[in-house]
Every structure is written in structure tokens, then in C-alpha cells.
C-alpha positions in Angstrom: 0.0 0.0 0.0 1.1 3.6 -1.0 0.5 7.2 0.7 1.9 9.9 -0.7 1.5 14.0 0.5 0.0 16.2 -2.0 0.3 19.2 0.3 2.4 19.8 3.2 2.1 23.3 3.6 -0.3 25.3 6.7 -2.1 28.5 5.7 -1.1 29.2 2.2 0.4 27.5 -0.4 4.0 29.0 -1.5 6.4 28.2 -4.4 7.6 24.8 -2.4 4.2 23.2 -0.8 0.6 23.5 -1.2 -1.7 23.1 1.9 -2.7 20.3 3.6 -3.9 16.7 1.7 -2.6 12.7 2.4 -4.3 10.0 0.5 -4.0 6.5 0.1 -4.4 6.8 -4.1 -4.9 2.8 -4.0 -7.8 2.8 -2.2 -9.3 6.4 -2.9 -8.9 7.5 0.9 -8.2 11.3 1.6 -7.1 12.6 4.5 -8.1 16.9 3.7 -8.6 18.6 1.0 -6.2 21.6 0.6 -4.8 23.7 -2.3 -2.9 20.6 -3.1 -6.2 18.5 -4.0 -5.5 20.0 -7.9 -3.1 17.0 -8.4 -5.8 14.5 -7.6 -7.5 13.9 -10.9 -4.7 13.0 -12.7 -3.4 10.5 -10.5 -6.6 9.0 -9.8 -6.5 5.3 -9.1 -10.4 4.6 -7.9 -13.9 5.9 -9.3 -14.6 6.1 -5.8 -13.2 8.6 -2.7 -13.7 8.9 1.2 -12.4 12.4 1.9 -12.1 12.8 6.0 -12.1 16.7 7.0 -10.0 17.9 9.8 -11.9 20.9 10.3 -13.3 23.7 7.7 -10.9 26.0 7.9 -10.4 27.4 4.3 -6.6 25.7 3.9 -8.0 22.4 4.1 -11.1 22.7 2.2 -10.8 24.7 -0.5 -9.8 21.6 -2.7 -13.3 19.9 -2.7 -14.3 22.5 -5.0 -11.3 21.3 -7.4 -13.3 18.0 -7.6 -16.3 19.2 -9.5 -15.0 18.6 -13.0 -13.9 14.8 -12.5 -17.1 14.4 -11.0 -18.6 16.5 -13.7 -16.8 14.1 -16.5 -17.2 11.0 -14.2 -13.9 9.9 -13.9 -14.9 10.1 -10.5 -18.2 8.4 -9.8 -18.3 9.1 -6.0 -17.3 10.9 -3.9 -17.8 10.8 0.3 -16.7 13.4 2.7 -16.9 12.6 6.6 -16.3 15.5 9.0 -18.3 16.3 11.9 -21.6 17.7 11.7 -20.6 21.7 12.3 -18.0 21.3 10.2 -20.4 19.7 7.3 -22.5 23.0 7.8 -20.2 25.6 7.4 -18.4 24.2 4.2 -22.3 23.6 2.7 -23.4 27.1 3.6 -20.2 29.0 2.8 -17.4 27.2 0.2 -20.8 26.4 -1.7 -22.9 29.0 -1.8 -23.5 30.0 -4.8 -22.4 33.7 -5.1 -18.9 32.0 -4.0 -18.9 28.6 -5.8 -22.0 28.2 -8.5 -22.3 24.9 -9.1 -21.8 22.3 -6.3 -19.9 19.4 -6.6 -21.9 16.2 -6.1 -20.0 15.3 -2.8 -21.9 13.4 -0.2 -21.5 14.8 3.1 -21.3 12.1 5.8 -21.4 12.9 9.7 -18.7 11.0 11.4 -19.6 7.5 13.4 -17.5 6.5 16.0 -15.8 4.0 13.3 -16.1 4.4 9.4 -14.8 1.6 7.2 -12.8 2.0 4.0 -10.9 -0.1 1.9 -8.1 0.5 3.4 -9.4 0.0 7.1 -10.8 1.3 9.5 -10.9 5.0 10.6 -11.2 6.2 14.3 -11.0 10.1 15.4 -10.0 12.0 18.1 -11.0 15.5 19.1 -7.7 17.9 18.8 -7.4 21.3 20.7 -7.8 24.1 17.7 -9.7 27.4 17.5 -12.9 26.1 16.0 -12.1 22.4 16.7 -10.3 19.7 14.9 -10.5 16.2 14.5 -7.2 13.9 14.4 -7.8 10.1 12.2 -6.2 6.8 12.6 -6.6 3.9 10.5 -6.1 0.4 11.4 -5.6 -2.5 8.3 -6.6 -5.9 8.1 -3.4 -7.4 8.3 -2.3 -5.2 11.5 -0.7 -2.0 10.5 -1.8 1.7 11.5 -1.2 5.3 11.0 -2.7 8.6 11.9 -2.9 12.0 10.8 -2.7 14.2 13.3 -3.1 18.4 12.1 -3.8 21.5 13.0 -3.7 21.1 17.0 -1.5 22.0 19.6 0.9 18.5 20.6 -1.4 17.2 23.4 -0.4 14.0 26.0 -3.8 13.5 25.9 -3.5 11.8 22.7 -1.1 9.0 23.3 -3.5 6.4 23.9 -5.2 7.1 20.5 -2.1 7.3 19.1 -0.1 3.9 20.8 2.1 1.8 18.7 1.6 3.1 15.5 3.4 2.3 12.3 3.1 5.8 11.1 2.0 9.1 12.9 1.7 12.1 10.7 1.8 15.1 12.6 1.5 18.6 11.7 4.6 20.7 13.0 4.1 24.6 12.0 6.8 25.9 14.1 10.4 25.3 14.7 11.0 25.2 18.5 12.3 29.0 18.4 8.7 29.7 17.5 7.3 27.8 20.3 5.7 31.3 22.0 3.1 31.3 18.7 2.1 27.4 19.5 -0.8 28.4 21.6 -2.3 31.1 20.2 -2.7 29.3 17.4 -3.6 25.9 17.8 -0.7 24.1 16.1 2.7 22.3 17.4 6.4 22.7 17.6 8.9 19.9 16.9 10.4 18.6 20.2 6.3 19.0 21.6 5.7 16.3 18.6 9.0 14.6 19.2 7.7 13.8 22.6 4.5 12.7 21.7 5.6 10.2 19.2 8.3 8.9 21.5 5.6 8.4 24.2 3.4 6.9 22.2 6.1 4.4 21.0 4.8 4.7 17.2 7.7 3.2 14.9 8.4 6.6 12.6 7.3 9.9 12.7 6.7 12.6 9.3 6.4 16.0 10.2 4.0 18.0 8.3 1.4 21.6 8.1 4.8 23.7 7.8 4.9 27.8 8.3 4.4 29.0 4.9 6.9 31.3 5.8 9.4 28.7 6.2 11.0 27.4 2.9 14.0 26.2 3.8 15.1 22.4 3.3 14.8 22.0 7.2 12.4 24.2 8.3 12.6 22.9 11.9 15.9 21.1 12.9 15.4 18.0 12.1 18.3 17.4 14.0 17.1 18.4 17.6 14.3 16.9 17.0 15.4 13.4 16.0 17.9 13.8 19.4 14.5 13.2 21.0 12.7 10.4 18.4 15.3 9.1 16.4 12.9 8.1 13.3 11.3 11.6 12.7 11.5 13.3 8.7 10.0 16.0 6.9 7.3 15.4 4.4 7.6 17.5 1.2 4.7 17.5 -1.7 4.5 14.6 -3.8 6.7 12.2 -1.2 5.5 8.6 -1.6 5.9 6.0 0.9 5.4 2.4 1.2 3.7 1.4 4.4 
């Protein structure tokens, strides 16, 4: 099984990373729908997609409205989006309304159940810590491996449990630990914070994701430092394919 990062960029897309979207192409699971969901259609490997919403804010939903012509010229055939039920609302009544967006996609909107099942297995959430909520995934496969996706929250303990022994965690990381003092105020993490949380929650490696737009650089958060803390800890960039 594949997953690769179409966007790994928080806020705004710049000339290195778009904003936030991880999918399984495989099995047509999405995991938010940022600038970046513009590379979808061509790399489509299904007629069918579960798109999972973190929360609406416009970063990682402005890309379901990038999905209206494949659904339009039904190289996509279906398309389900889960998110919970506020977050369902405010994407219908603002991203399509029709002085914004004319013509709505035909996405299904699905509230999240406590356990939704794909083909790639099953999907679990977590609430996250965010202004105006978030909601963190995990999926567990049939033959025993898991990973989550973990963005736009501030690095909590109280997510260890959820997040125990998994083969992959994908966590958002927006700030370099020099930027630590902007962590709160804006709902997201800095690397050691997630360096910690993977290491306590014993999960075998660690990508790092959601950057500052403002950073650009190859490391835009010390990789080093951080790995000094949990070893098997890299950087996600746009396009980056792994084989789980």
C-alpha cells in the first residue's frame, strides 16, 4: 500500500508546498482537501473517494471544489466526505454557496460515526485542541498495521493512547522550536512537543507536516534536535511517496 502527501504546507500555499492533503491513491482514501487536491485527478486510481475533513478551515477545504470537474466528466463516480456535523455546515453554507462557488460538486456529506470503514481499514477520530475544533484520524488494516494523521492542534499528551504503537503518525509541526511562544495562540505544534508525543506513544516513525508557509528552507525545523529526541522523525515535502 502507498500514501503519498500532496500538500504539506499550513495556511497558504507557496512556491515549495501547497496546503494540507494525504491519501491513500490505492484505495481512494483522503485525509483533507487543501490547495494541493488540484493533483488528484490525474493521479486517480479509484472511481470512488472517502475524503475525511480535519476541520473547515479554508486551507484544508478549499480543494473539494477542485473536484467538480472529474465528478462532472465522471472519472470520479463518487465521492464521500466525513467531517463532523458543524464542520459539514459551514463548508455547505459557505465554500458552496453560490455567489462563491455556482455549481456544487456532487460530494456526499457524511457525519462522522465512531468507526467508518474503507478499503483501506478502519478510521477512528480523536477531538484535537484548535480554535474552532479539529478532529485527528487513525486507521487500522486488516493485516495489523496503522497510522494517523494528526493536524492543525496544539501536541497534546492527551493523545497517546489514540495514538499507541503506530506504524506511522503524521503530525503537523508549523513551528520550529524557536517559534514555540506562537504554539498556543494558534492551535498548532512545535517539533520537540511532537518529538515527545511520538516517542511516548512508542509509534515506529514519525513525518512531520502543516509547515509555516513562511518557512522554505530544506529543514524548516531542525530536524536534527528533534530526531535527538525520536530518532525516526523526517519531513514530508509535496509529492513524497511511501510504502507502508
Amino acid at each position: 500500500m502507498k500514501l503519498q502527501f500532496l500538500g504539506t504546507g499550513g495556511f497558504h500555499p507557496n512556491e515549495r508546498r501547497h496546503t494540507a492533503c494525504v491519501w491513500l491513491p490505492e484505495h481512494g482514501v483522503v485525509f483533507d482537501a487543501g490547495s494541493s487536491v488540484f493533483r488528484i485527478p490525474s493521479r486517480l486510481q479509484t472511481d470512488e473517494l472517502q475524503v475525511f475533513l480535519s476541520h473547515a478551515h479554508l486551507d484544508h477545504i478549499c480543494g473539494l471544489t477542485f473536484l467538480l470537474t472529474p465528478l462532472l466528466l465522471k472519472s470520479l463516480k463518487r465521492c464521500r466526505v466525513y467531517a463532523q456535523p458543524d464542520i459539514i455546515a459551514a463548508v455547505e453554507a459557505h465554500l458552496f454557496c453560490k455567489p462563491i462557488f455556482p455549481i456544487r460538486p456532487a460530494v456526499e456529506f457524511i457525519p462522522l460515526s465512531p468507526v467508518t470503514e474503507t478499503p483501506a481499514g478502519r478510521v477512528t477520530w480523536l477531538p484535537l485542541h484548535h480554535p474552532g475544533g479539529s478532529t485527528g484520524y487513525r486507521i487500522d488494516m486488516p493485516d495489523g498495521r496503522s497510522l494517523a494523521y494528526i493536524t492543525d492542534t496544539t501536541a497534546n499528551p492527551d493523545s497517546i493512547p489514540f495514538l499507541s504503537g503506530l506504524d506511522l503518525l503524521i503530525h503537523e509541526c508549523n513551528y520550529p522550536d524557536s517559534m514555540a511562544q506562537w504554539c498556543e495562540p494558534t492551535g498548532h505544534s512545535h517539533a520537540s512537543q511532537v518529538a515527545h508525543i511520538a516517542a511516548a506513544a512508542k509509534v515506529s516513525q514519525l513525518y512531520l507536516t502543516h509547515f509555516d508557509p513562511q518557512l522554505t528552507s530544506d529543514d524548516p525545523i531542525n530536524l536534527a534536535s528533534t530526531r535527538a529526541i525520536f530518532p525516526e522523525t523526517y519531513l514530508a515535502e509535496d509529492l513524497l511517496e511511501l510504502d507502508l
